[in-house]
N, C-alpha and C positions, 0 to 999 in steps of 0.2 A: 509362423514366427513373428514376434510382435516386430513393432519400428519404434524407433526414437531418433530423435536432434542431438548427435554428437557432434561436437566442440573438440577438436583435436588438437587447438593454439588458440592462444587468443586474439583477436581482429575485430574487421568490420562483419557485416549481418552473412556477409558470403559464408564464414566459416561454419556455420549452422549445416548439418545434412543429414537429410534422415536416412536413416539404416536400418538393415534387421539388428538382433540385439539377441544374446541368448538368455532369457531371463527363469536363473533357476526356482525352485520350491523357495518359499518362506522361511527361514529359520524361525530359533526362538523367539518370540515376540515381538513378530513382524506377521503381517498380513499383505498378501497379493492382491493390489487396487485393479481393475480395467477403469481407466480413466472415459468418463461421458464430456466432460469439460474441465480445459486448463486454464489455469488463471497469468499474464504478461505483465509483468511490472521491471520498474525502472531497474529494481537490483537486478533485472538479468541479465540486463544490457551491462550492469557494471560488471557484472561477472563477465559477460562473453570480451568485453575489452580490456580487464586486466586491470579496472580498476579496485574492483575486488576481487584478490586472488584466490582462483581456487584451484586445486591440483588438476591436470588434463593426463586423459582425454575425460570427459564429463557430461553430460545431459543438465543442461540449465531448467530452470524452472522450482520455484517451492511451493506453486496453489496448483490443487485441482480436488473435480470432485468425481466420485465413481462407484462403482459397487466391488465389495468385495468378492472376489473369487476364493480364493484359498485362504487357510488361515493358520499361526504357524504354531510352534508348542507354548503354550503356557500363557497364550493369547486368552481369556478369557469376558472379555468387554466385547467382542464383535466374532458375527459369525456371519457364512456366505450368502450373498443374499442381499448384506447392510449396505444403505445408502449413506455413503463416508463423505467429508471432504478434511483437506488439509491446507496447511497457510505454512505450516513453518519446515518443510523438508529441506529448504534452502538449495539443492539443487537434485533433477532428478524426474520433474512432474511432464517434462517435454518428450512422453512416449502413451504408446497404445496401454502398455500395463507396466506396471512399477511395484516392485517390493517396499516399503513402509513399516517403520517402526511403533505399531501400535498407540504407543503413547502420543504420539503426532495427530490422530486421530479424532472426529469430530462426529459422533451421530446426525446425518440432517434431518432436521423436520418436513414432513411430505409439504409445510406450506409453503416451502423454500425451494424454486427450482433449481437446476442442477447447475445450469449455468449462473445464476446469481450465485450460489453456494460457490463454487470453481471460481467467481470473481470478488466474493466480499472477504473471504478470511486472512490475507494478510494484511490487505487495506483495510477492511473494520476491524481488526484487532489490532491493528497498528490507530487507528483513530480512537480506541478504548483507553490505550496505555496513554494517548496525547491530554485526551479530553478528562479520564475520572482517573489519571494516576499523575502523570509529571505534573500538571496541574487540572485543578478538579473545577471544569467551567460551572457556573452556576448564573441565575436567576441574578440580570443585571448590568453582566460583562460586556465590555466589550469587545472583540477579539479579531486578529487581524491572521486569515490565510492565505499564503501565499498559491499558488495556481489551485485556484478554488473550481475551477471546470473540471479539474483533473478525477482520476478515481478516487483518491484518499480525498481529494477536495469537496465534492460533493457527498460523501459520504461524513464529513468533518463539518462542514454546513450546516446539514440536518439537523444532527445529534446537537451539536451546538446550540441550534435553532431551540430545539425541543425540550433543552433543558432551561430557555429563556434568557439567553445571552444574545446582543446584536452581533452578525458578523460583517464585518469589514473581506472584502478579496482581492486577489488581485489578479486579472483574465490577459489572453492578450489577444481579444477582437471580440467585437461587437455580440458575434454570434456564440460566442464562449461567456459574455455577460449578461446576455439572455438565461441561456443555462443552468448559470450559478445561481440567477436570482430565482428564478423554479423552483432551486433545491435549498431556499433559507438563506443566501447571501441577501442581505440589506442593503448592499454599499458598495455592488461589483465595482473594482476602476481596473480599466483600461489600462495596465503599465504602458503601453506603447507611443502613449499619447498624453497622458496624464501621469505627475510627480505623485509617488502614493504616499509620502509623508508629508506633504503641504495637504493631500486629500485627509489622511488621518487629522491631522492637525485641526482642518476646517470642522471635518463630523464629530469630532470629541471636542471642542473650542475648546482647543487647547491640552485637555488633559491629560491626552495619550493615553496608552493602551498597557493591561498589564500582563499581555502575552503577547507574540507574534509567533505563529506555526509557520518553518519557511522550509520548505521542499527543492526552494530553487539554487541555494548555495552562494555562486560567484555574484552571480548577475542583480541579488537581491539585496547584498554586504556592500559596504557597513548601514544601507539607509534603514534596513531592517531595526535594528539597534536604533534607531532617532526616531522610531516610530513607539517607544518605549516611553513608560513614565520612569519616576525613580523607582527603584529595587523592581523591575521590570523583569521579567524570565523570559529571554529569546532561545528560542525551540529551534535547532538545528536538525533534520532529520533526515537530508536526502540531496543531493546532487546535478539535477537536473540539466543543470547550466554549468555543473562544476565545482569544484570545490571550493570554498569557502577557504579565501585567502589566509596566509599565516598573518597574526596582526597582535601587538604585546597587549598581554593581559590588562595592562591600567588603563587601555581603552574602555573597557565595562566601566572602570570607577571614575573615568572623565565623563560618562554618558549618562550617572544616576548610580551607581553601584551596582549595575544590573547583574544578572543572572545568566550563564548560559550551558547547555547542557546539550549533548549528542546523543541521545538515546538509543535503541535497538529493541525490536518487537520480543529476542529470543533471550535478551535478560528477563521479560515481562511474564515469560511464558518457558520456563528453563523449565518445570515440571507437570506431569499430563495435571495434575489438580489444577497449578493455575491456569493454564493454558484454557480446560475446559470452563474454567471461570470468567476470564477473558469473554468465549468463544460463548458460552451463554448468556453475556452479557447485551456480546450484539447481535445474535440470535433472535433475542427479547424485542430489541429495540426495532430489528426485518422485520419480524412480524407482528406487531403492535402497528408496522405500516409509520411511523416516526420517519423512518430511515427506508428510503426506495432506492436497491442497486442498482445503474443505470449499466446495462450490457449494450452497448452504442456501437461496438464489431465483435467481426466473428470470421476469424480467417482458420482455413485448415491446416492440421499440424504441418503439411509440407511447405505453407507459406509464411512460415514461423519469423523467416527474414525481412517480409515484407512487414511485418508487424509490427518488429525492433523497429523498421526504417520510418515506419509512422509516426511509433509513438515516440523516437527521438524527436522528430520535425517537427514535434508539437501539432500535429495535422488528426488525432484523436480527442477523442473525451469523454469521460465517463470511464469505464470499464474495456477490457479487450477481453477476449476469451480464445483459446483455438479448441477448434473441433477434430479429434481423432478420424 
């Protein structure tokens, strides 16, 4: 009988436990994954605490990658055998085997191992929708991200890097600014120690920046915004630190008229076409070697807790993955 991380309330990382699980046949188009590697990101922790609600009892997790076993009626893209990964199940990937709605679905390429595959598809397709759709970095820019050691950071880095944009980041210690500058960061700064809007200020003399990607929420508001030139677009995308205070709208038009938008991967990707367009996008860019996914741990699915407990403490970086 397989196992999976059931979430029976919402809480701290305790409430995680693995269990057997009865997992029936496939229905209609859906395919039976055995998961080889899962991908841990930040939305799970919001899920598992309630900051994003989702109905209980439940199995957290939307990446991983595996082969399929089964496959259900009218499935006709994949057959037993395929080596699958997924980014957008949203919860569900924190077990030995998982039923999956086809369309969610990713062919991997053999030059793609299974754990970078299990770690790049929400975070590189979430860096696709940032980089060539809310705004399309190009040849010139300069661009400021916020926890750029992070997964989506270095991965946002790169592709930045590679399309000829400087980037600007922001780390919090020495050995996380090491890191970033590895992977394409120009301009690591130390928030801990260093004001990162008098730093933008200095490396643009003066002209600021015509995006800011901020992951960190509370802790990065409103300086985020004053790292902006006029008609400026700050990229709200993720919570780290918490939420991104309530504050009246004619704040943007006291700071330059700027722009700001909260996006989500599963507007980017509401259909398997775009989804796989997305997902060959950054596919392309893994294996062209532009973009290296950094797998930096690797804890087993029963230590799922200790994982949240890390990558909340900021004590990761790069990628997490658990192993079945």
């Amino acid at each position: 009988m397989p196992k999976a991380i059931i979430i029976e309330k919402p809480g701290d990382s305790s409430v995680m436990q693995l269990q057997d699980i009865k997992l029936g046949k496939p229905r209609k188009g859906e395919v039976t994954v055995r998961a080889t590697a899962i991908g841990v990101n930040f939305i799970d922790i919001y899920q598992r605490t309630g900051l994003y609600p989702v109905p209980t009892p439940f199995t957290p997790g939307g990446e991983l990658c595996g082969v399929v076993e089964a496959v259900g009626a009218g499935v006709t893209d994949f057959k037993v055998g395929d080596r699958v990964a997924c980014g957008t199940a949203g919860t569900g990937c924190y077990a030995e085997k998982v039923n999956l709605n086809a369309g969610m679905l990713v062919k991997v390429p053999k030059q793609i191992s299974d754990e970078v595959a299990a770690a790049m598809m929400l975070k590189g397709m979430t860096v696709q929708y940032l980089i060539r759709q809310i705004y399309k970095v190009k040849k010139g820019d300069t661009i400021l991200v916020h926890a750029a050691a992070g997964g989506v950071g270095l991965i946002l880095c790169q592709w930045a890097k590679s399309l000829g944009a400087t980037v600007i980041g922001t780390v919090s210690s020495p050995a996380k600014a090491k890191l970033a500058k590895a992977h394409g960061c120009d301009y690591p700064i130390d928030y801990t120690k260093t004001d990162f809007v008098k730093k933008v200020r200095s490396i643009t003399k003066g002209a600021m920046l015509p995006v800011v990607y901020d992951s960190i929420g509370k802790d990065t508001f409103p300086a985020s915004l004053d790292c902006l030139r006029k008609f400026g677009l700050f990229v709200t995308y993720g919570n780290a630190s918490g939420p991104v205070p309530a504050f009246p709208p004619a704040l943007l038009a006291q700071k330059g008229s700027l722009m700001m938008t909260r996006p989500t991967l599963f507007n980017f990707v509401s259909t398997p076409q775009e989804l796989r367009a997305v997902a060959n996008d950054l596919m392309k860019v893994v294996k062209s070697g532009a973009v290296k996914i950094e797998v930096n741990h690797r804890y087993a699915l029963k230590d799922a807790a200790q994982a949240h407990d890390d990558l909340a403490a900021r004590k990761t970086s790069g990628s997490i993955v658990l192993i079945p």
